[in-house]
The first five atom37 places (N, CA, C, CB, O) and aatype in JSON, in Angstrom:
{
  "aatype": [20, 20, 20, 20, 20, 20, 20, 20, 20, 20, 20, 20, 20, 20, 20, 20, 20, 20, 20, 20, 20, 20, 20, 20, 20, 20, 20, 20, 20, 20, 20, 20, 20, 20, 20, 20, 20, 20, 20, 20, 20, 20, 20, 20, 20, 20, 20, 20, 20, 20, 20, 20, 20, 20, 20, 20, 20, 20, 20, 20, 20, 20, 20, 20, 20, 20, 20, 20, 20, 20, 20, 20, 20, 20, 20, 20, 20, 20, 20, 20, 20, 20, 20, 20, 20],
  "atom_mask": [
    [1, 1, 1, 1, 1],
    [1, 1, 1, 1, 1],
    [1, 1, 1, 1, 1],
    [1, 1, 1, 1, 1],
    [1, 1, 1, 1, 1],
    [1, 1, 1, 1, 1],
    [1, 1, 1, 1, 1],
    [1, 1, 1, 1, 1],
    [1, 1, 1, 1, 1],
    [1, 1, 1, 1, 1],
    [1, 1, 1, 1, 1],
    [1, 1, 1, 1, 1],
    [1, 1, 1, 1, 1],
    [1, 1, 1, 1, 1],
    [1, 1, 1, 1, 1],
    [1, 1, 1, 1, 1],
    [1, 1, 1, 1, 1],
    [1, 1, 1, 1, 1],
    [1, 1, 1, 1, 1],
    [1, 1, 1, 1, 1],
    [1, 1, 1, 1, 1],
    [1, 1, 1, 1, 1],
    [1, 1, 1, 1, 1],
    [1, 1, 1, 1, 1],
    [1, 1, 1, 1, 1],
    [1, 1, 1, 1, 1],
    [1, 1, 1, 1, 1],
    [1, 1, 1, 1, 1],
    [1, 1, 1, 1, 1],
    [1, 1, 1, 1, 1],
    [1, 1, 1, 1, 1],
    [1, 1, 1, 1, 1],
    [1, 1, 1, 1, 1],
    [1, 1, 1, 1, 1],
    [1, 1, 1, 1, 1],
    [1, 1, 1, 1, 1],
    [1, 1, 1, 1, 1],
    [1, 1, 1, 1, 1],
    [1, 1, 1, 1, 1],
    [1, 1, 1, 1, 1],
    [1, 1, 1, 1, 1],
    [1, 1, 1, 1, 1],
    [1, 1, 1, 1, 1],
    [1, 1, 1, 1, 1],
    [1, 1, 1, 1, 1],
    [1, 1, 1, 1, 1],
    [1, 1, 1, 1, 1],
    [1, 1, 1, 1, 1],
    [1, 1, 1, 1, 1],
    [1, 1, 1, 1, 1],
    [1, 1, 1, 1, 1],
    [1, 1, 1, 1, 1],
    [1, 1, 1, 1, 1],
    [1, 1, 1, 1, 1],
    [1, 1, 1, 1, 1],
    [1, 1, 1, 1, 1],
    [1, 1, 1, 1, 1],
    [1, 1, 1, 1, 1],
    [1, 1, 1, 1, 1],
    [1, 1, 1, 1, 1],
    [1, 1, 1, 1, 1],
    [1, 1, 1, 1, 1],
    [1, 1, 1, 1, 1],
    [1, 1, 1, 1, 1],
    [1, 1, 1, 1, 1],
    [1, 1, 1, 1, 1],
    [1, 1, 1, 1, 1],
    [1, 1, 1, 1, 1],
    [1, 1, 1, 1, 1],
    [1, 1, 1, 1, 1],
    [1, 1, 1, 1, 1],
    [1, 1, 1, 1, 1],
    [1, 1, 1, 1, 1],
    [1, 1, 1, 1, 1],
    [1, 1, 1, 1, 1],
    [1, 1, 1, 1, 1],
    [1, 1, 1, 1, 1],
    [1, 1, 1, 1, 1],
    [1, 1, 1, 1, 1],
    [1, 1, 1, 1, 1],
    [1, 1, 1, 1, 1],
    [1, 1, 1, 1, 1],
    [1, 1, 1, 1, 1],
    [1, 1, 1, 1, 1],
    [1, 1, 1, 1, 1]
  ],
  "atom_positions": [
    [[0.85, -1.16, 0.0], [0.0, 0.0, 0.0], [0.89, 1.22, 0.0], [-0.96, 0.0, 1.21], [2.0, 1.13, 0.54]],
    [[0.48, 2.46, -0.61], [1.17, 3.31, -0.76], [-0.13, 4.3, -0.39], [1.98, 3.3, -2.09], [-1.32, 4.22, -0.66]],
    [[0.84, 5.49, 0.54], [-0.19, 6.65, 1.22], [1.08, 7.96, 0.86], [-0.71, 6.3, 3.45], [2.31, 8.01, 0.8]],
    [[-0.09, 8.93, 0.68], [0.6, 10.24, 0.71], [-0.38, 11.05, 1.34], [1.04, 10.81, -0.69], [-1.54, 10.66, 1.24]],
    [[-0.13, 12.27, 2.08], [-1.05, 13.17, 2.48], [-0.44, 14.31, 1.94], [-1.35, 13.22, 3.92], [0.58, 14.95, 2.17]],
    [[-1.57, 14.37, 0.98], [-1.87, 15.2, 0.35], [-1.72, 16.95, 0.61], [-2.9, 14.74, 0.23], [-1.19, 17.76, -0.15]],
    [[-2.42, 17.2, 2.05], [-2.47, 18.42, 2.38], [-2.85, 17.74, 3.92], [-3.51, 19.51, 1.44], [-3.56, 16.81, 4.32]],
    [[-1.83, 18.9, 4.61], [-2.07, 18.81, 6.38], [-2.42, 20.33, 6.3], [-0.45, 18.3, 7.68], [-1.4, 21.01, 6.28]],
    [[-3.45, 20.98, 6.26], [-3.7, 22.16, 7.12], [-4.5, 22.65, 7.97], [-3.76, 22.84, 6.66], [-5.68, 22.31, 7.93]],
    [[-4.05, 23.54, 8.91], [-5.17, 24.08, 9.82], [-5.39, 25.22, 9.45], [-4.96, 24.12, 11.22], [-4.36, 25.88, 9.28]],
    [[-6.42, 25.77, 9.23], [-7.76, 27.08, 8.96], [-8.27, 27.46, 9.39], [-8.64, 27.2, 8.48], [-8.94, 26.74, 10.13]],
    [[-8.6, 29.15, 9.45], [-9.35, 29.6, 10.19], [-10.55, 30.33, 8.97], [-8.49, 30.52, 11.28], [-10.24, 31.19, 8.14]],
    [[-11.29, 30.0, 9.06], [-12.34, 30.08, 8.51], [-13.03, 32.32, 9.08], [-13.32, 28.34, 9.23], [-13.21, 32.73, 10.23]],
    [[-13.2, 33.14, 7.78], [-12.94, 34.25, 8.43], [-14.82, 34.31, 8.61], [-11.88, 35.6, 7.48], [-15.52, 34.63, 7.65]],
    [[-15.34, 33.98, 9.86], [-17.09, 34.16, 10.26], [-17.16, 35.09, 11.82], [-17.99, 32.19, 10.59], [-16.38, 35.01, 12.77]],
    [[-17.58, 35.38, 11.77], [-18.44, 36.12, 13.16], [-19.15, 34.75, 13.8], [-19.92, 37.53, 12.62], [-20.03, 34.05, 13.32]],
    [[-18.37, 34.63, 15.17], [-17.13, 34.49, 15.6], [-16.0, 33.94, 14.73], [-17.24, 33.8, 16.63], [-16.53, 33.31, 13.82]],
    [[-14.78, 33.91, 14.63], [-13.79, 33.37, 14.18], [-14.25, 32.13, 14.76], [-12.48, 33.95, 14.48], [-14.8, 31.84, 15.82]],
    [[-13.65, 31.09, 13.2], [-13.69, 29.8, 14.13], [-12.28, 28.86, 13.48], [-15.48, 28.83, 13.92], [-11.81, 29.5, 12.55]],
    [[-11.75, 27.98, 13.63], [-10.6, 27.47, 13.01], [-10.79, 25.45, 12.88], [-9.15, 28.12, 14.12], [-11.02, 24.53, 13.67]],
    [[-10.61, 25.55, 11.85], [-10.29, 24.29, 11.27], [-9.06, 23.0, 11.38], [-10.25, 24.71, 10.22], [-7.92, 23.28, 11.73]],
    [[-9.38, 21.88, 11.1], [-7.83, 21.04, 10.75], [-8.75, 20.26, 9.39], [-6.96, 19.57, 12.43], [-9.67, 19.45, 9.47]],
    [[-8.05, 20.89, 8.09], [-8.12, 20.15, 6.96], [-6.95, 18.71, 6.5], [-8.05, 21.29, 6.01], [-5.73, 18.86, 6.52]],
    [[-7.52, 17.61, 6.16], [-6.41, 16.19, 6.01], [-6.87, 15.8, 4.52], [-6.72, 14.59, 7.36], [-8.09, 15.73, 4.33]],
    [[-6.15, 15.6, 3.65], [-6.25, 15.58, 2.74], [-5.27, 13.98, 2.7], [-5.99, 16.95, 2.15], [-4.09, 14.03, 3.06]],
    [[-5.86, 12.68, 2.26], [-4.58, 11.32, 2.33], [-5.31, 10.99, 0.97], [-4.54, 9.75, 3.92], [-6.48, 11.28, 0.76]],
    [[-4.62, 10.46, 0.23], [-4.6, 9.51, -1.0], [-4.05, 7.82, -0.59], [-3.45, 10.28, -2.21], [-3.14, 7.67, 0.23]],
    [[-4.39, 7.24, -0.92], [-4.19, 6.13, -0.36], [-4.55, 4.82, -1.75], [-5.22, 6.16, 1.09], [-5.63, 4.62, -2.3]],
    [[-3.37, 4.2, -1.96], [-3.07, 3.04, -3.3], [-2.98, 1.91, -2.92], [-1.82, 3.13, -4.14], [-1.97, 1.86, -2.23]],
    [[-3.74, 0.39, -3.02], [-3.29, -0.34, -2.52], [-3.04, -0.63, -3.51], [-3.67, -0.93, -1.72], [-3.76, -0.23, -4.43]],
    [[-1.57, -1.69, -3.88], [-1.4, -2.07, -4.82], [-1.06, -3.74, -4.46], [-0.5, -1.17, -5.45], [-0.68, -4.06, -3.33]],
    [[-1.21, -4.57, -5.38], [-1.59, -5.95, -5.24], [0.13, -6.4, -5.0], [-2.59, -6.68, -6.77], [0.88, -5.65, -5.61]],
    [[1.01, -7.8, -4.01], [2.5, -7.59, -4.61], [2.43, -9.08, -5.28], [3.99, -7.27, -3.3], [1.44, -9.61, -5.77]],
    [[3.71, -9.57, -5.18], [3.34, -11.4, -5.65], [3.41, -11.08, -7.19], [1.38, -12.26, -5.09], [3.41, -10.04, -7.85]],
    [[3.48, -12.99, -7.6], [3.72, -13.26, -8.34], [1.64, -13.42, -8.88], [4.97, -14.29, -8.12], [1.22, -13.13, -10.0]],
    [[1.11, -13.73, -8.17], [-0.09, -13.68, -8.55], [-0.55, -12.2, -8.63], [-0.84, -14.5, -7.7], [-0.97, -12.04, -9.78]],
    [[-0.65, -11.23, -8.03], [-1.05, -10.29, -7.99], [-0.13, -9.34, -9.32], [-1.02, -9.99, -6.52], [-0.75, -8.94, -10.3]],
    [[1.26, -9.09, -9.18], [2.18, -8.34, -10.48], [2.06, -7.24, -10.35], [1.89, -8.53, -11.93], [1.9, -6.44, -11.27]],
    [[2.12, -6.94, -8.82], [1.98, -5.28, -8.81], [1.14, -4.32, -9.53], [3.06, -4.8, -9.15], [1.4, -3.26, -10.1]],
    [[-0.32, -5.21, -9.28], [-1.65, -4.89, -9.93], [-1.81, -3.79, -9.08], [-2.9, -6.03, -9.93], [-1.04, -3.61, -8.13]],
    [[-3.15, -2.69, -9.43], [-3.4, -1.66, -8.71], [-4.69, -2.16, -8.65], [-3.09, -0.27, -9.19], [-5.49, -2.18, -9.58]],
    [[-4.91, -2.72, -7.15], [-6.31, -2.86, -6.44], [-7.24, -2.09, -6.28], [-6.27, -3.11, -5.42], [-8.43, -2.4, -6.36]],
    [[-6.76, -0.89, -6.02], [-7.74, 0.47, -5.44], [-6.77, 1.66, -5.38], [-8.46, 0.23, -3.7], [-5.56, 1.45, -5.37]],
    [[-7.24, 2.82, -5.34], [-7.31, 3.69, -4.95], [-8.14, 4.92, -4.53], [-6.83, 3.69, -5.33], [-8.85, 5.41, -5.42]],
    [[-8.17, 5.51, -3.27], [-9.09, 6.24, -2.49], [-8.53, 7.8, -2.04], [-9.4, 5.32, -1.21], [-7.43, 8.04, -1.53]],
    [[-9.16, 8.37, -2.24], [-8.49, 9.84, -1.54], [-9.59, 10.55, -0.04], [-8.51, 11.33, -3.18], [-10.67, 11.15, -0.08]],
    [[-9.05, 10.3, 0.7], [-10.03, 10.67, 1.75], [-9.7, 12.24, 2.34], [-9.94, 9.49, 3.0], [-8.52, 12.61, 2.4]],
    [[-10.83, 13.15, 2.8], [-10.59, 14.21, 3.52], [-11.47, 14.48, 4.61], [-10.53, 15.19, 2.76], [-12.68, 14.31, 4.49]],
    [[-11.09, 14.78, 5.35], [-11.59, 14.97, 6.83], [-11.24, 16.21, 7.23], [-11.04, 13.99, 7.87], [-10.09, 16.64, 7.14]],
    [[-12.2, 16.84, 7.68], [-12.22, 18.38, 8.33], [-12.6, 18.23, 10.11], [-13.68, 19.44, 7.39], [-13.26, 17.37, 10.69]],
    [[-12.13, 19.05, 10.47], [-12.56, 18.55, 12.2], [-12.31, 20.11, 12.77], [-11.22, 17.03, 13.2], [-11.27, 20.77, 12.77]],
    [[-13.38, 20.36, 13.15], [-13.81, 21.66, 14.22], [-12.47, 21.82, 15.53], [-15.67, 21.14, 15.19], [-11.87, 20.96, 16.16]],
    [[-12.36, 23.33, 15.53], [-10.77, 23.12, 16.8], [-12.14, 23.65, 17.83], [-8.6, 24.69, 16.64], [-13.31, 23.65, 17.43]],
    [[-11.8, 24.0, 18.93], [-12.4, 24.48, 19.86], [-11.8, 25.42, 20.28], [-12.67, 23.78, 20.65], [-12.22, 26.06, 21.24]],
    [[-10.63, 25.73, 19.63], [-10.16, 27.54, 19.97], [-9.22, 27.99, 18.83], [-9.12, 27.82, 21.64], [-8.18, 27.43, 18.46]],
    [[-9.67, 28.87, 18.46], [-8.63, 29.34, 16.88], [-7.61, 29.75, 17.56], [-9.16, 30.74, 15.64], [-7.28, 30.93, 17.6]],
    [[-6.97, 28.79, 18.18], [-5.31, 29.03, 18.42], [-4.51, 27.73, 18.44], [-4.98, 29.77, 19.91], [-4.93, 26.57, 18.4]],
    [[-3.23, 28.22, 18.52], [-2.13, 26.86, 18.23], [-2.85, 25.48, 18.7], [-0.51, 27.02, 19.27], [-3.16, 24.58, 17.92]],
    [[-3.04, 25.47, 19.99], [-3.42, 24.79, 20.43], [-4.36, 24.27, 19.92], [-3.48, 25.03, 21.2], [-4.0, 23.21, 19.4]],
    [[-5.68, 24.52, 19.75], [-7.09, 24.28, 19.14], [-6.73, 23.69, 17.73], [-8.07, 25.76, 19.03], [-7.37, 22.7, 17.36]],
    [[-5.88, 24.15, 17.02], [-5.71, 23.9, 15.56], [-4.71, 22.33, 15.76], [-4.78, 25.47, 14.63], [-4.84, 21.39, 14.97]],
    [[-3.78, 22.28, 16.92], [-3.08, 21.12, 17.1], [-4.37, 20.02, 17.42], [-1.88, 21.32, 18.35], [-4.6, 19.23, 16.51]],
    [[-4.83, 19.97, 18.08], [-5.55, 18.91, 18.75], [-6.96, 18.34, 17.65], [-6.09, 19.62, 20.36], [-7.5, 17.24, 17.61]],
    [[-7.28, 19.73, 16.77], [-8.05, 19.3, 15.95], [-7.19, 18.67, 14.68], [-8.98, 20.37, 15.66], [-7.66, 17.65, 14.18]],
    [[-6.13, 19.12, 14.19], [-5.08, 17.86, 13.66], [-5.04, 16.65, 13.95], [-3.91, 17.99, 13.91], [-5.0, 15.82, 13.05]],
    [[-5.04, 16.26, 15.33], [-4.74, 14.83, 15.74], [-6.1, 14.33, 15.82], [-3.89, 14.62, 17.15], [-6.21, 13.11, 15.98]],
    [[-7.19, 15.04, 15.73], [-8.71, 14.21, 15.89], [-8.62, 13.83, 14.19], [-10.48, 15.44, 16.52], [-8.94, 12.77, 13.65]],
    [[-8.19, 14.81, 13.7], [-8.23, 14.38, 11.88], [-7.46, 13.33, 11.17], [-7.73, 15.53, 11.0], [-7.66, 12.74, 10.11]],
    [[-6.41, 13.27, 12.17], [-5.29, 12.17, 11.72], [-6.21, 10.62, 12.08], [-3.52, 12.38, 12.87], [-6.43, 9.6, 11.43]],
    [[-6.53, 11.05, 13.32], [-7.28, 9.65, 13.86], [-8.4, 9.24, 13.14], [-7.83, 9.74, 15.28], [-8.72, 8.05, 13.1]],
    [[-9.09, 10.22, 12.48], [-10.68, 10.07, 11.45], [-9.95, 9.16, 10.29], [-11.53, 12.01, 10.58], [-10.19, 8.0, 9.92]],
    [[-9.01, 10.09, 9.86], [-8.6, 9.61, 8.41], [-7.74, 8.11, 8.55], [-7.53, 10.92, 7.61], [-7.75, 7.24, 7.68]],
    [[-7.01, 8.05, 9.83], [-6.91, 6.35, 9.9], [-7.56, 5.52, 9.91], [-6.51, 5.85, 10.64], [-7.27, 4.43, 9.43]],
    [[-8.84, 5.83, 10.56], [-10.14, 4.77, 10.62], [-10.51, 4.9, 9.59], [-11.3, 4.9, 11.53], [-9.46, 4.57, 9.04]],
    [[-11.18, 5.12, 8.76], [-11.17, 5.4, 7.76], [-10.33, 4.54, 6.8], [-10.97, 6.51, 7.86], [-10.66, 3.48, 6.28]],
    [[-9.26, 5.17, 6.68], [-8.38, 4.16, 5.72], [-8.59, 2.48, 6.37], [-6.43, 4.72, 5.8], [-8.72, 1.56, 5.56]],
    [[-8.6, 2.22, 7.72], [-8.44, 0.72, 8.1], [-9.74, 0.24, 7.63], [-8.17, 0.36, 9.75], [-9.92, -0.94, 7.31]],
    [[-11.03, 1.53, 7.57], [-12.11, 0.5, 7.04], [-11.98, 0.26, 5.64], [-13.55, 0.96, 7.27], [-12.26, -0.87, 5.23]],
    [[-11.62, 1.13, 4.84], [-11.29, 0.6, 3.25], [-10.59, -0.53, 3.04], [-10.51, 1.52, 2.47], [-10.88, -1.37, 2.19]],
    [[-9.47, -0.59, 3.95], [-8.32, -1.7, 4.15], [-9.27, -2.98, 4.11], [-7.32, -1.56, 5.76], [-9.28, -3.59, 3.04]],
    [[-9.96, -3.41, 5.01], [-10.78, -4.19, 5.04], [-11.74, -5.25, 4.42], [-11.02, -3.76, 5.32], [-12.1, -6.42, 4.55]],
    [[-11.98, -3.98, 3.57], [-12.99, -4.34, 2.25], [-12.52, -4.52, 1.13], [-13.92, -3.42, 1.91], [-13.1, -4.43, 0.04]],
    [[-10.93, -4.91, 1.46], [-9.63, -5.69, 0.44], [-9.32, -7.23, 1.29], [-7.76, -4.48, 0.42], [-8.54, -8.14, 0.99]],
    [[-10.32, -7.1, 2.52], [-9.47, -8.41, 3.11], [-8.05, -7.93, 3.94], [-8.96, -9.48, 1.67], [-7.42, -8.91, 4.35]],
    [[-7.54, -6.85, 4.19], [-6.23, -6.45, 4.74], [-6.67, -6.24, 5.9], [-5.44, -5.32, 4.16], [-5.91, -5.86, 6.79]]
  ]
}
């Protein structure tokens, strides 16, 4: 399997109140290996996940990063799945 992320950013979205974002952007390839498989391309998926901070600051924008990292892993493990992986 081959993963790239695409885009890691955090955003602040300009609304009355300010509010700030964590945008995840992953692409994700599984590719088949083996002599049966020949480095076939099984799938590929691009997932994005947005996740609310709870304070448009460092902090708020960090922690809503790591809720996004964690979305977009589950995520990928359920696709994984539905290959049998």
């Amino acid at each position: 399997m081959r993963c790239s992320v695409d885009g890691l950013l955090p955003y602040q979205m300009l609304r009355a109140p300010v509010s700030s974002r964590a945008l995840l952007r992953l692409s994700a390839s599984l590719i088949g290996a083996g002599e049966s498989a020949g480095n076939q391309l099984l799938g590929q998926k691009v997932f994005t996940v947005e996740v609310p901070a709870a304070a448009a600051d460092a902090a708020g924008g960090a922690q809503a990063m790591a809720r996004a990292v964690d979305e977009a892993a589950a995520q990928l493990s359920r696709w994984l799945q539905g290959y049998g992986r």
